[in-house]
N, C-alpha and C positions, 0 to 999 in steps of 0.2 A: 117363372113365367109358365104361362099354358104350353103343353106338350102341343095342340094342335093352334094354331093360332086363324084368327077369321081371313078369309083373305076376298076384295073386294078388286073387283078391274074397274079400272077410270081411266078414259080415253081424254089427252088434251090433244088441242090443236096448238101449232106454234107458225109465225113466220117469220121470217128474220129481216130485221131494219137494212142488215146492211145489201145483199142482194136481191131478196126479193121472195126467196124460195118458201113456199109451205108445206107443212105436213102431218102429218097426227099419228101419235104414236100411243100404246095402250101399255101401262102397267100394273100390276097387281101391287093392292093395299094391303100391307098385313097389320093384323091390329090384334096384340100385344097384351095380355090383362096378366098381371101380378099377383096369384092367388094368397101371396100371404103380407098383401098389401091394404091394410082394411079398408082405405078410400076408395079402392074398386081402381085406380087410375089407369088410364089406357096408354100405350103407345104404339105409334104406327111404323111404320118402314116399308119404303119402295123397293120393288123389284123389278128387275126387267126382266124381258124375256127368256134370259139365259138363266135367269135362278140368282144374279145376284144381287145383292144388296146395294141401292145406291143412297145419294142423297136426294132431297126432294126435286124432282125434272123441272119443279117451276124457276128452281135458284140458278141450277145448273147446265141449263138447253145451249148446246152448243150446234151451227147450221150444220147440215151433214153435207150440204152442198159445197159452203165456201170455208167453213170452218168459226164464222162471225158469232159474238158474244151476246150484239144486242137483239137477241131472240124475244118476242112477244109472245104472249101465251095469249089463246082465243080461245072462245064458245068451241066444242068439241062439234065436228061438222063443218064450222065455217070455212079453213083452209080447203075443202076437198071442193065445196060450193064454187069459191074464188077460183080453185083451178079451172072448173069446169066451164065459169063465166069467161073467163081467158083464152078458152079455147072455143066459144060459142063462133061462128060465125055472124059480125054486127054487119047491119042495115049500111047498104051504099050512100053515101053524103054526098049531093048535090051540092059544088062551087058554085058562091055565086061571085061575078064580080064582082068587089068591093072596095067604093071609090071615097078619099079624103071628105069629109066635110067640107063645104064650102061655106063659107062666110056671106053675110048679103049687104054688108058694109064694108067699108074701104079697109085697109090693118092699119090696129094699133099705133104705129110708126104715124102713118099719114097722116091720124085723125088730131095730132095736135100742131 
């Protein structure tokens, strides 16, 4: 393998099914080329922040919040959007009353 290898950052977004929570996290690509491989063929490996190796965060996103499995991966951006629409203050909503329909025939029951 190359002594220095390419190494790329790719930011995903993730949120999780089971509580709610979003976040996005950044790791470095490293991509891998086998110089006495004549195909040229490449391979990559995640890193996180700490320098080490993981598997790919799309397989293995766990919530940091509740610890849930079923994590979604998003457009990189999205989760921080959604937070911030979360915490927008929204438009006051005018109640109105809201009264049953009313019929302008007798009911069902009577009408036979």
């Amino acid at each position: 393998m190359t002594a220095e290898p390419r190494a790329v950052p790719e930011t995903f977004a993730f949120t999780c099914g089971d509580c709610g929570h979003s976040w996005e996290a950044t790791f470095q690509v490293m991509f891998f080329t086998d110089p006495t491989d004549a195909s040229g063929l490449t391979t990559q490996e995640y890193v996180d922040e700490a320098g080490r190796a993981l598997r790919s965060p799309l397989a293995d996103a766990i919530c940091p919040k509740c610890g849930g499995r079923m994590v979604h991966v998003l457009e990189a951006g999205l989760a921080e959007r959604a937070r911030r629409a979360e915490q927008e203050p929204r438009p006051h909503h005018e109640h109105h009353l809201h009264l049953p329909h009313r019929h302008s025939g007798p009911p069902e029951d009577e009408a036979r």
